[in-house]
C-alpha positions as CSV (number, residue, x, y, z in Angstrom):
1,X,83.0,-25.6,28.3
2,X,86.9,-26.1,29.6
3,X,88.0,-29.7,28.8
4,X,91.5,-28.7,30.9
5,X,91.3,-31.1,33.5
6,X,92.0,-28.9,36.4
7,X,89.2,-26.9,35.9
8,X,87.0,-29.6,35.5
9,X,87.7,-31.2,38.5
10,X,87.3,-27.8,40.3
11,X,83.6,-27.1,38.9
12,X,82.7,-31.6,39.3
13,X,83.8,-31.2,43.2
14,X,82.4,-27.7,43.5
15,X,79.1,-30.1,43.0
16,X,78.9,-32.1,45.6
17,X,80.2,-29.3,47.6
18,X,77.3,-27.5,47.1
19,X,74.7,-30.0,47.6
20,X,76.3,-30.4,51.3
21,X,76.0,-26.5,51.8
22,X,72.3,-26.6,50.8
23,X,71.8,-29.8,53.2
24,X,72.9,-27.7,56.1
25,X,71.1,-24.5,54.7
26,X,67.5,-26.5,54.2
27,X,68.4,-27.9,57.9
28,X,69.4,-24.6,59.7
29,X,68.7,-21.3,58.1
30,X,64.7,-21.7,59.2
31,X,65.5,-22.0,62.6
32,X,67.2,-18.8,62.4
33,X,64.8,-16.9,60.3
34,X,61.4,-17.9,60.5
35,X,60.5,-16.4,57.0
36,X,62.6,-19.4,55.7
37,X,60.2,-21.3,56.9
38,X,58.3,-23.7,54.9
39,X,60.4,-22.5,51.9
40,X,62.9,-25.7,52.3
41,X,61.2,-27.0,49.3
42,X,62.2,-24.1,46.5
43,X,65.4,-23.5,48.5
44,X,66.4,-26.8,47.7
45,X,65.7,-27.2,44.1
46,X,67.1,-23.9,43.3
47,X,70.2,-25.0,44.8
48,X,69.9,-28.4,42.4
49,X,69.5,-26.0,39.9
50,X,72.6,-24.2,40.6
51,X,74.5,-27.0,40.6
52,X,73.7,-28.4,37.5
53,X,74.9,-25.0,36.2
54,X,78.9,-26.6,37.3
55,X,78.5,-30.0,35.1
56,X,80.9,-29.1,32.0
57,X,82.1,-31.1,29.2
58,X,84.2,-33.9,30.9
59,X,87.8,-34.1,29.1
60,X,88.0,-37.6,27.2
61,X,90.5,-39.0,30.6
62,X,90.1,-40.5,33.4
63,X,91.3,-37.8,36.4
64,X,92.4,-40.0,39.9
65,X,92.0,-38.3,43.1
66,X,92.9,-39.8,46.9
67,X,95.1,-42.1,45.7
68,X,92.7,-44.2,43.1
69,X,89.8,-43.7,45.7
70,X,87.4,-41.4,43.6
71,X,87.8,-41.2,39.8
72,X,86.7,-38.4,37.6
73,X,85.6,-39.5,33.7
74,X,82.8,-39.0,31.4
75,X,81.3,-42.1,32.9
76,X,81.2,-40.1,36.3
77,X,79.8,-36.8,34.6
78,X,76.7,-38.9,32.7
79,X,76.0,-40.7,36.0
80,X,76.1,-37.7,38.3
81,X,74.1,-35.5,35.6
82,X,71.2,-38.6,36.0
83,X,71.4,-38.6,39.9
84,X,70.7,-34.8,39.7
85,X,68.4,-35.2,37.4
86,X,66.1,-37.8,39.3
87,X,66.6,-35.5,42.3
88,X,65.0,-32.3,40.9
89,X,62.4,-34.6,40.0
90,X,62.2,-36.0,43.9
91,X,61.8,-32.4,45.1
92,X,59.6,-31.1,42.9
93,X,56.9,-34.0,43.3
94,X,57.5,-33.1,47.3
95,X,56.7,-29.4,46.3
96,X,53.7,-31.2,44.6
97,X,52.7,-33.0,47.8
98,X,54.9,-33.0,50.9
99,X,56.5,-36.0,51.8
100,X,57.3,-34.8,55.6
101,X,55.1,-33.6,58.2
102,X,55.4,-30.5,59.1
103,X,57.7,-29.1,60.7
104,X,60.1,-31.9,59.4
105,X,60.4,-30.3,55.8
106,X,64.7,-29.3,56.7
107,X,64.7,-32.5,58.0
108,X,63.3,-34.1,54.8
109,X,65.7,-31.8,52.5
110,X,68.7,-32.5,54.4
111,X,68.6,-36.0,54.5
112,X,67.8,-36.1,50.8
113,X,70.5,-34.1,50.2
114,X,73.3,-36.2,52.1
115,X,71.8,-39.3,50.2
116,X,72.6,-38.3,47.2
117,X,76.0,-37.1,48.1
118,X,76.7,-40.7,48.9
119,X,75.2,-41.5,45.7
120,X,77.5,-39.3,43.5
121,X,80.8,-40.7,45.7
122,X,79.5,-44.2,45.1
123,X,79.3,-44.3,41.4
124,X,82.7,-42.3,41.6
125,X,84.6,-44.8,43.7
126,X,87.8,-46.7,42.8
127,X,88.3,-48.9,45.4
128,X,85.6,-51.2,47.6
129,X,86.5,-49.1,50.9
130,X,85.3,-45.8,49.0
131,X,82.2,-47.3,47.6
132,X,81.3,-49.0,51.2
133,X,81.7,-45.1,52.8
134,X,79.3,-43.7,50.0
135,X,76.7,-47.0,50.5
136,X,76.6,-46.1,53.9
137,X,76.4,-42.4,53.2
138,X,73.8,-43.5,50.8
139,X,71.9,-46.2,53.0
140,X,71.9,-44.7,56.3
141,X,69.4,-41.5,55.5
142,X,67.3,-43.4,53.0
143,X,66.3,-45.6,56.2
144,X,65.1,-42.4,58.0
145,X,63.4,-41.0,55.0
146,X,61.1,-44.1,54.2
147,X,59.9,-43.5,57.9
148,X,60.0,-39.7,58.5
149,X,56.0,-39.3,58.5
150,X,56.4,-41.2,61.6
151,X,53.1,-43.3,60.7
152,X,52.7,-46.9,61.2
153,X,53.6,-48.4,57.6
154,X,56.2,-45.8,57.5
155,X,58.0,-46.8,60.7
156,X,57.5,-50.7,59.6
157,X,59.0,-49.6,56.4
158,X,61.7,-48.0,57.7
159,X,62.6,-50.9,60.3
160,X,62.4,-53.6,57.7
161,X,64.6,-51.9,55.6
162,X,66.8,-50.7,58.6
163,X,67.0,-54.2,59.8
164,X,68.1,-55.8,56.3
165,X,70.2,-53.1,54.8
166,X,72.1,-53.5,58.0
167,X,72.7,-57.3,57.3
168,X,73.9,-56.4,53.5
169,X,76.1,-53.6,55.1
170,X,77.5,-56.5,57.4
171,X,78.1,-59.0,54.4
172,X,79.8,-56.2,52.9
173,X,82.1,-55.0,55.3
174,X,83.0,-58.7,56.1
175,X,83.7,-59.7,52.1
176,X,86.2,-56.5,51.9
177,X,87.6,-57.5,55.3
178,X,88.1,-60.6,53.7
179,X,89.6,-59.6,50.3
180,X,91.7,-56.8,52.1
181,X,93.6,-59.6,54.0
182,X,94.4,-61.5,50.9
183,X,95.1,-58.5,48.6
184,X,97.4,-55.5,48.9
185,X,95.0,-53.1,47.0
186,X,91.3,-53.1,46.6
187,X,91.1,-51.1,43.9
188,X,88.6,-52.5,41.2
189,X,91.9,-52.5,38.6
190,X,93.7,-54.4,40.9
191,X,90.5,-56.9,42.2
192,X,90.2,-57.4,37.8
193,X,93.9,-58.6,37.9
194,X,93.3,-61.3,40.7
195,X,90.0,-62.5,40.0
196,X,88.2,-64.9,42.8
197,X,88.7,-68.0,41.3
198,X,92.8,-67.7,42.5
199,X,91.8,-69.1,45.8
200,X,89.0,-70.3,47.6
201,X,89.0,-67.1,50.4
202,X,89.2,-64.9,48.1
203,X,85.8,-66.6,46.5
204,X,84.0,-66.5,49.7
205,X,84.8,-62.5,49.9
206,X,83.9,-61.7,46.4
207,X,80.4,-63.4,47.2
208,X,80.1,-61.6,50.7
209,X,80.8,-58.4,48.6
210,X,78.1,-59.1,45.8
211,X,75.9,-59.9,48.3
212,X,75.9,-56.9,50.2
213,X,75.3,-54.5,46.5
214,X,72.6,-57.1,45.9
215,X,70.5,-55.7,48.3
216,X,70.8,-52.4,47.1
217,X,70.4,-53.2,43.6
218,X,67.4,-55.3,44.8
219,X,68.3,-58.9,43.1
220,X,66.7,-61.7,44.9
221,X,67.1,-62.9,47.1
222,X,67.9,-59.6,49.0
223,X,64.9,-58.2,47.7
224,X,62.9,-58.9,50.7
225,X,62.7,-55.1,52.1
226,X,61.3,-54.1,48.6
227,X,57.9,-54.5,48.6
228,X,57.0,-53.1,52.1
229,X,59.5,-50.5,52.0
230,X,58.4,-48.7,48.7
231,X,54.8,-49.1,50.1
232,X,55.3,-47.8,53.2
233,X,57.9,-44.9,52.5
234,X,56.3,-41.4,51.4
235,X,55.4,-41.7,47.4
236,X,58.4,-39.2,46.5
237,X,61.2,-41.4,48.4
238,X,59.5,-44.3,46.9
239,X,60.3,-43.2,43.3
240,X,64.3,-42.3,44.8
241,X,64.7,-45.4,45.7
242,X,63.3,-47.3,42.8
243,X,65.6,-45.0,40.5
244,X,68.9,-43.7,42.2
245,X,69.4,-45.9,44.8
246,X,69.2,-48.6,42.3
247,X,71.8,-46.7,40.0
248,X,74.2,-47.0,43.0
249,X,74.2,-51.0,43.5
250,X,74.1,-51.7,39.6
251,X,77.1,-50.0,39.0
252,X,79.2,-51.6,41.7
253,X,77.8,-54.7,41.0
254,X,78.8,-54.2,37.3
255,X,82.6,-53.2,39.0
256,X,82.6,-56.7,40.8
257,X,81.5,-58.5,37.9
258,X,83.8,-57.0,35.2
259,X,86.4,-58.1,37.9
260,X,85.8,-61.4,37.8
261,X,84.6,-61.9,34.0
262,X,87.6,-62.9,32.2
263,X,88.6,-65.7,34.4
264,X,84.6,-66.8,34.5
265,X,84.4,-69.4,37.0
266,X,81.6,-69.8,39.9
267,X,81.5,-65.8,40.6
268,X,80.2,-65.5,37.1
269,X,77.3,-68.7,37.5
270,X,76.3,-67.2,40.5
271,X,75.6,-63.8,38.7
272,X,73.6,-65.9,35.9
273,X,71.6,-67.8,38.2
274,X,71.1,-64.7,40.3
275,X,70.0,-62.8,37.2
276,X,67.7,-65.9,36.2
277,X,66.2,-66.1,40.1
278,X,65.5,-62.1,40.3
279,X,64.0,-62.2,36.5
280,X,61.6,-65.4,37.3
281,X,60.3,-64.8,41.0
282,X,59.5,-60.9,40.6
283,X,57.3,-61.4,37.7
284,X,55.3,-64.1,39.4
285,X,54.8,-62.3,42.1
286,X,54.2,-58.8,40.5
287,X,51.2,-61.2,39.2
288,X,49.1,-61.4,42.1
289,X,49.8,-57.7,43.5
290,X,46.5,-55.2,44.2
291,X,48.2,-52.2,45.3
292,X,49.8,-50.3,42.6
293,X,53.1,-49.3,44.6
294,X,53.5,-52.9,45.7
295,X,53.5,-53.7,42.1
296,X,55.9,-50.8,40.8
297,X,58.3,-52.1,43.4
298,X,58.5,-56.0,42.3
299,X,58.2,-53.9,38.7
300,X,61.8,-52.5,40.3
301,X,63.0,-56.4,41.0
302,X,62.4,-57.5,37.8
303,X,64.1,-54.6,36.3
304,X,67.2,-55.1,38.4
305,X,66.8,-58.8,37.0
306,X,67.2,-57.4,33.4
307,X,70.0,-54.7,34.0
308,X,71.8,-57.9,35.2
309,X,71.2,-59.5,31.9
310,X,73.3,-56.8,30.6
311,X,75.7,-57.7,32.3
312,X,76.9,-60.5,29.7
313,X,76.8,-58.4,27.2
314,X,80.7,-58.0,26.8
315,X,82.3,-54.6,25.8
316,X,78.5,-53.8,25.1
317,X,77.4,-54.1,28.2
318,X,77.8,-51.0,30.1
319,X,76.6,-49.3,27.4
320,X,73.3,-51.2,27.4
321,X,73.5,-50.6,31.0
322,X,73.7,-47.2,30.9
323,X,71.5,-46.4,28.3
324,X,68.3,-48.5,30.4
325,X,69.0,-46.7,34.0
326,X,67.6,-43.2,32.9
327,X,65.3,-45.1,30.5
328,X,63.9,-47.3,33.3
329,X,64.0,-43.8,35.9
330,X,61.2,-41.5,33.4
331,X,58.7,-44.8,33.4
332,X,59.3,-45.6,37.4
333,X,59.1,-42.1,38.4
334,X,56.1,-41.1,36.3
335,X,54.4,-44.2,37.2
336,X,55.2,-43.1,41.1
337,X,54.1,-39.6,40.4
338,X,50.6,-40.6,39.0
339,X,50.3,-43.0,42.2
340,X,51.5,-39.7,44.3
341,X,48.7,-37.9,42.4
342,X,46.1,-40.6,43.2
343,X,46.7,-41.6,46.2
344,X,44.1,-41.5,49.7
345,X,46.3,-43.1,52.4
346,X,49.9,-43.7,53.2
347,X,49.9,-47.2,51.3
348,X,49.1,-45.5,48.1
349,X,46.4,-46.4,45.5
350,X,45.0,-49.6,44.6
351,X,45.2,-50.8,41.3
352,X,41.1,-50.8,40.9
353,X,41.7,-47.0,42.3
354,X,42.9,-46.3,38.8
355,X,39.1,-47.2,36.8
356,X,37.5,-45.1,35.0
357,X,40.4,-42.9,35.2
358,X,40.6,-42.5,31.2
359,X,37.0,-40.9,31.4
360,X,38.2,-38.5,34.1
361,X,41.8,-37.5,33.3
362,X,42.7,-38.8,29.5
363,X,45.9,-37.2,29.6
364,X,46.0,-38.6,32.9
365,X,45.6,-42.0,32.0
366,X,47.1,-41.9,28.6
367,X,50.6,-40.9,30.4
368,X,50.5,-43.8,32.9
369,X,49.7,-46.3,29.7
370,X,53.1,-45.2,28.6
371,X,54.7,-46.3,31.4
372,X,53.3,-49.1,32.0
373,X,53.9,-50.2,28.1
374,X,57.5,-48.7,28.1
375,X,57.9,-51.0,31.2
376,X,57.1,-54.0,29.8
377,X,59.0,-53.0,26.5
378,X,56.2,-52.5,24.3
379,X,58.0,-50.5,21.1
380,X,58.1,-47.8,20.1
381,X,59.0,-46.6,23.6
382,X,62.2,-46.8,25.4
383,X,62.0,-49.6,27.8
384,X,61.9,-51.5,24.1
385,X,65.0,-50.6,23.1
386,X,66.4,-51.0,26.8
387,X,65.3,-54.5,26.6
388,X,66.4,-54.7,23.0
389,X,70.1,-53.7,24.1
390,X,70.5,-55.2,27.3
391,X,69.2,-58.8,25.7
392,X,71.2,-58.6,22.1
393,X,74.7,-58.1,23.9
394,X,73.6,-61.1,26.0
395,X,73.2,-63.1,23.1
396,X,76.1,-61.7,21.4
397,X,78.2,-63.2,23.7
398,X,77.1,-66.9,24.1
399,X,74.1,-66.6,27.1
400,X,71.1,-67.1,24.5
401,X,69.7,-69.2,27.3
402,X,69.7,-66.7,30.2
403,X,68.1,-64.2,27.7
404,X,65.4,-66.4,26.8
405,X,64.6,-66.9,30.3
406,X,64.3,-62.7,30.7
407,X,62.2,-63.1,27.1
408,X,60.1,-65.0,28.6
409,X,59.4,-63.2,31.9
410,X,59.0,-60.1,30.3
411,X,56.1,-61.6,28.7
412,X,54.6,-62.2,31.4
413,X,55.1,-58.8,32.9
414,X,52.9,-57.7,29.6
415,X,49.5,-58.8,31.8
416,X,50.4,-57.6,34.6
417,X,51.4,-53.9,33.0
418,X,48.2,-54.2,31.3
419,X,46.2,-55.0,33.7
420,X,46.4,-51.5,35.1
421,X,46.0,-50.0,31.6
422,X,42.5,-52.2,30.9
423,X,41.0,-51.0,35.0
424,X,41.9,-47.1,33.6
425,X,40.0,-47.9,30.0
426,X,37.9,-50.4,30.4
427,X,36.3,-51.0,33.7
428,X,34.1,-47.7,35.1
429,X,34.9,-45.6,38.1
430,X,33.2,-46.9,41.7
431,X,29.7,-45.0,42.1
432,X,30.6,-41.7,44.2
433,X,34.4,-42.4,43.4
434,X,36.3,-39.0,41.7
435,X,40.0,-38.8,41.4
436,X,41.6,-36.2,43.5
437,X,42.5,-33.3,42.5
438,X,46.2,-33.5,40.9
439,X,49.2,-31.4,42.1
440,X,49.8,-28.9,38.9
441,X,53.9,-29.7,40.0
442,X,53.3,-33.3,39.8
443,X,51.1,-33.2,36.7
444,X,54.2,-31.3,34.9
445,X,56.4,-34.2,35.9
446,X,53.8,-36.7,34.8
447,X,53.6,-34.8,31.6
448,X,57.6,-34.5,31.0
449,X,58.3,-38.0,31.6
450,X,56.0,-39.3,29.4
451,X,57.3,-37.2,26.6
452,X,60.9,-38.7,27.7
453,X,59.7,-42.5,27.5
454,X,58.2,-41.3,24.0
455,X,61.5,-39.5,23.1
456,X,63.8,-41.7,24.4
457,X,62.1,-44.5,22.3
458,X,61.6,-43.0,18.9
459,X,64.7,-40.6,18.8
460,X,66.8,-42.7,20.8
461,X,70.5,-42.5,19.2
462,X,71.2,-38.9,20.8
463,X,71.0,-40.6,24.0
464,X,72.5,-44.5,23.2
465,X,76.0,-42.0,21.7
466,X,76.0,-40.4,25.5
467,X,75.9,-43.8,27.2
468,X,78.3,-45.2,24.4
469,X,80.7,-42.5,25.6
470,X,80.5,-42.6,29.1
471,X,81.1,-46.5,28.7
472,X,84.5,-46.1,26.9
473,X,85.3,-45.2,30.0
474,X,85.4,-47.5,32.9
């Protein structure tokens, strides 16, 4: 692996580069040759594949391109290699079980594609104008994808989140329209050296900003697409959203708030009370959900809520931060693909779909008790030591009261977790009900992400040195 910096950048661009080419491949080679059709699927994760085969060892510096717009670092590489990761996963649960009519599957491929594109640019960015290109890039397809099966809670889905994402895109462009008129450069570096509290403006557009990446990262209160759109969206993009869409807002959110952290001051209280807020509500209402994707996606609140927590962690932080993303990604996603396995209808199952699943598929059932236990932080799996992290840099640096408040909401996430591990085990199947026959594709992701939330928990150093790493720097 070349750590010459030139040839690094060459094979990280040659990345993203590819991912585009296979967008436009999945979307028009089919039309051409009608033997390509229906193969979208295998075309696109061989060309996922592929690319991971140009990820090298990133040289320990941070490489500037466009003027400070994108930036090139080990912090890049770790994040990029996680968004690829979670996207093989995406496609080969919509192998499992098509998330696209059909007909649509280049459709479904392309747009995928182009989403993550603006994922990989958005983590990358240097300056807010970048990052509000690669959230658009980012936003814009996702829309279309929650509603490409064209069904009623699809299209509903879609609109909702249409509608909303549209009003954080408009907050957002208005806080940098702000910012840009009272600073020369909005460059992260150079937001850091004039932090909000200088003026009263430049307040407002730091708040306009944050709100905008709130919505993205799903904090309330701009969680309110969350619930309807992870119901109504196909299984697979359900699972995207929940995992690298989320990656995308916590990481500029954790840009704005490292800009502002030094001075402290009101942009700093309204993180805490915003962490406190997102950490209190979705647990409460995660309490009284029946369908088992509504509850994964106030599951995907609350966890926002606790990423934020991390946030006060100090020089920690990030490292907290990026050690729960992938951490939180193997429980969500497994937890979406059993749902993908079990589910009847477009809404997915209900949580009383899942009894007397530990009689018919043990494996089945043991696998979604991980996840549920490592999402609650039950150790010795990995959400524990996510939670673990992410709380003792908190407290580390002087917020012992905002971590008690996430202490004590993660208790309370412990029933409703385990209520969907006592309906597998302890409450029999519906007379005449039989789980459906599982996907072998989806079983195999089932399978390897439970063995990641066991890994991740009991051998967990290899991967706390990566994030540790990629943390040093931002």
């Amino acid at each position: 692996m070349s750590s010459d910096p030139a040839a690094y950048a060459a094979a990280a661009f040659s990345g993203p580069l590819l991912l585009v080419l296979a967008a436009f491949a999945c979307l028009l080679l089919p039309l051409f040759f009608r033997r390509l059709r229906g193969t979208q699927g295998i075309m696109a994760l061989g060309a996922v594949l592929v690319t991971l085969t140009f990820f090298s060892a990133a040289p320990q510096a941070q490489i500037s391109f466009f003027s400070g717009a994108l930036l090139l670092s080990p912090l890049s590489s770790y994040l990029w290699a996680f968004a690829m990761a979670v996207l093989a996963l995406v496609i080969a649960l919509s192998l499992a079980r098509p998330a696209a009519p059909e007909g649509s599957e280049g459709e479904f491929y392309f747009l995928v594609f182009m989403a993550l594109t603006g994922l990989l640019v958005m983590v990358a960015a240097g300056d807010l104008f970048t990052a509000f290109i690669a959230l658009e890039l980012l936003s814009l397809p996702v829309y279309a994808l929650a509603g490409i099966r064209r069904t009623r809670p699809g299209l509903e889905a879609a609109y909702k989140y249409f509608m909303l994402g549209g009003f954080g895109s408009g907050m957002t462009v208005m806080g940098i329209a702000v910012l840009n008129a009272l600073y020369p450069s909005l460059s992260f570096d150079a937001l850091a050296a004039a932090p909000a509290a200088a003026q009263p403006l430049a307040l407002a557009g730091f708040l306009l900003v944050i709100s905008g990446f709130a919505f993205k990262t799903a904090l309330v209160p701009f969680h309110m697409w969350v619930p309807d759109a992870y119901e109504g969206a196909p299984t697979q993009i359900s699972a995207f959203m929940a995992s690298a869409v989320k990656t995308g807002g916590v990481i500029l959110l954790w840009r704005l708030f490292n800009a502002n952290v030094h001075s402290g001051g009101p942009v700093i209280t309204i993180f805490w009370w915003l962490t406190a807020v997102t950490a209190v509500f979705a647990n409460l209402a995660a309490l009284a959900q029946t369908g088992l994707k509504r509850l994964l996606a106030y599951s995907s609140v609350a966890h926002a809520g606790y990423l934020a927590v991390a946030f006060f962690g100090g020089e920690r932080g990030l490292e907290a931060v990026l050690y729960y993303l992938p951490v939180y990604a193997m429980a969500t996603i497994g937890a979406f693909a059993v749902a993908l396995i079990l589910e009847k209808d477009e809404k997915g199952p209900k949580i009383d779909d899942l009894a007397g699943l530990a009689k018919t598929r043990p494996w089945l059932a043991a696998a979604m008790a991980a996840f549920m236990f490592s999402l609650a932080g039950v150790p010795p799996l990995a959400g524990f030591f996510a939670k673990f992290y992410a709380f003792a840099g908190a407290v580390n640096t002087g917020y012992t009261g905002l971590v008690v408040v996430a202490v004590i909401m993660s208790a309370v996430s412990v029933y409703y977790y385990l209520r969907v591990t006592v309906v597998m085990y302890m409450k029999p199947a519906a007379n005449g009900h039989e789980a459906p026959a599982a996907p072998g594709l989806a079983e195999a992701v089932v399978f390897l992400m439970a063995l990641g939330v066991l890994a991740a928990g009991m051998l967990s150093r290899p991967l706390l040195a990566l994030a540790a790493e990629a943390s040093r720097w931002f």
